[in-house]
C-alpha positions in Angstrom: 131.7 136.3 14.9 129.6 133.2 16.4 126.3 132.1 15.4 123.5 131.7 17.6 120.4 130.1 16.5 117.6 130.3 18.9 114.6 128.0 18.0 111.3 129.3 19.9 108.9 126.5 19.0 106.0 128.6 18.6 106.5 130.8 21.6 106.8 134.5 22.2 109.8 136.8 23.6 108.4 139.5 25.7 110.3 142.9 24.5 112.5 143.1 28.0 113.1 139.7 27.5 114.4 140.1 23.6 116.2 143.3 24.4 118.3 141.7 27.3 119.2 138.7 24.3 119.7 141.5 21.3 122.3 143.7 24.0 124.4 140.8 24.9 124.6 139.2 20.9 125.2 142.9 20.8 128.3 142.8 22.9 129.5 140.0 22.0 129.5 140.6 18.1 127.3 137.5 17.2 124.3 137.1 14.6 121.1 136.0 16.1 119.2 133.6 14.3 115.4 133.1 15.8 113.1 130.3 14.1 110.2 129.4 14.6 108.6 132.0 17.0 107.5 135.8 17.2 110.0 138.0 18.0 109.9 141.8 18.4 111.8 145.0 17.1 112.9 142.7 13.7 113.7 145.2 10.9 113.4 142.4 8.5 111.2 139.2 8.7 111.4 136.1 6.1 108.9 134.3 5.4 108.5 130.9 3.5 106.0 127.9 2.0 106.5 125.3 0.2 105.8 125.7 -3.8 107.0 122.3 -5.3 108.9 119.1 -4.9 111.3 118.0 -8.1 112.3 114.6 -8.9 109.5 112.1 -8.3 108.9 109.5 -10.9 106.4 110.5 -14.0 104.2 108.1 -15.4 103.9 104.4 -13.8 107.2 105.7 -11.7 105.0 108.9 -10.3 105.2 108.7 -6.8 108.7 106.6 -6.7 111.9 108.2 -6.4 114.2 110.4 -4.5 113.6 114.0 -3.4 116.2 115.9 -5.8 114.6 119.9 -5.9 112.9 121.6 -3.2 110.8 125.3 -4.3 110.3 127.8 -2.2 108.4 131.1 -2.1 110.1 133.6 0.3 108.5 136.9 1.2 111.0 139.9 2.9 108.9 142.5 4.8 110.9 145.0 6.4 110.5 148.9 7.7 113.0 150.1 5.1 111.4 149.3 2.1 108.2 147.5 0.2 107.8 144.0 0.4 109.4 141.6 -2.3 108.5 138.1 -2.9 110.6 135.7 -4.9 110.8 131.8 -5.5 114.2 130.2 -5.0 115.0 126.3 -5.3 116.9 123.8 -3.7 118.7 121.4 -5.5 120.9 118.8 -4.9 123.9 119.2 -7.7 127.0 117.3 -7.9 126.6 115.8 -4.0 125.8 118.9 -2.4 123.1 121.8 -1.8 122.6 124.7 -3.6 120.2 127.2 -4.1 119.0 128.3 -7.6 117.0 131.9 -7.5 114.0 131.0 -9.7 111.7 133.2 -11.0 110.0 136.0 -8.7 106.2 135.1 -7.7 104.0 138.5 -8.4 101.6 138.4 -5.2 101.7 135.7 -2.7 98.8 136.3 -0.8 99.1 136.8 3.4 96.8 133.6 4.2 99.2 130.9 2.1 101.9 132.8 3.3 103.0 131.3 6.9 106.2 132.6 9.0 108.3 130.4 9.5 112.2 132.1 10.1 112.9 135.6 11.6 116.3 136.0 11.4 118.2 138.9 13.3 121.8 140.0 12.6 123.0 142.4 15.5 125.0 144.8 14.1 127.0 148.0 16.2 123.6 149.3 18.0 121.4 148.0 15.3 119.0 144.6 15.0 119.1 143.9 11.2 116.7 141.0 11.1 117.8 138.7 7.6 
């Protein structure tokens, strides 16, 4: 299975345009990853802000220091179920990335909420967007 990330900078896919994309990942049994763009006929669509930084200085240090946690509030819409909101974490841990699922958020309201990935897995006949 390949991976194809397509970044759209903003822009929009017109439908025949996105279908003509979603039938050949289709055929050729890859996951289609769009970013940054609108993209139609998603089942599921991600969305993500920025919650906190971790690992700036306290005190006199505030402000000083590496980056060491990134937290995140993610929103999943889909048309198979209700929307679920949740706040995961990035951390660096032992020279590498991981993410920690934190705690989930209750509401995250639509206007701090911006889109930022729509992801789409092709799957058989089906676009499952992740």
């Amino acid at each position: 299975m390949d991976l194809v990330i397509l970044g759209l900078a903003g822009a929009s896919v017109s439908p025949s345009r996105a279908r003509a994309v979603v039938a050949r990942a289709r055929s050729k049994g890859s996951t289609l990853v769009v970013t940054e763009g609108h993209w139609d006929g998603a089942e599921v669509r991600l969305d993500a802000r920025v919650h906190g930084y971790g690992g700036f200085g306290q005190g006199r240090e505030l402000g000083r220091g590496r980056l060491s946690s990134l937290s995140l509030a993610v929103r999943a819409r889909g048309r198979s179920f209700q929307p679920r909101t949740t706040r995961l974490d990035i951390c660096s841990a032992a020279g590498r990335v991981e993410w920690v699922p934190s705690r989930p958020v209750e509401a995250v309201s639509e206007q701090v909420v911006s889109e930022q990935v729509v992801s789409s897995r092709v799957v058989s006949s089906r676009v499952v967007s992740l």
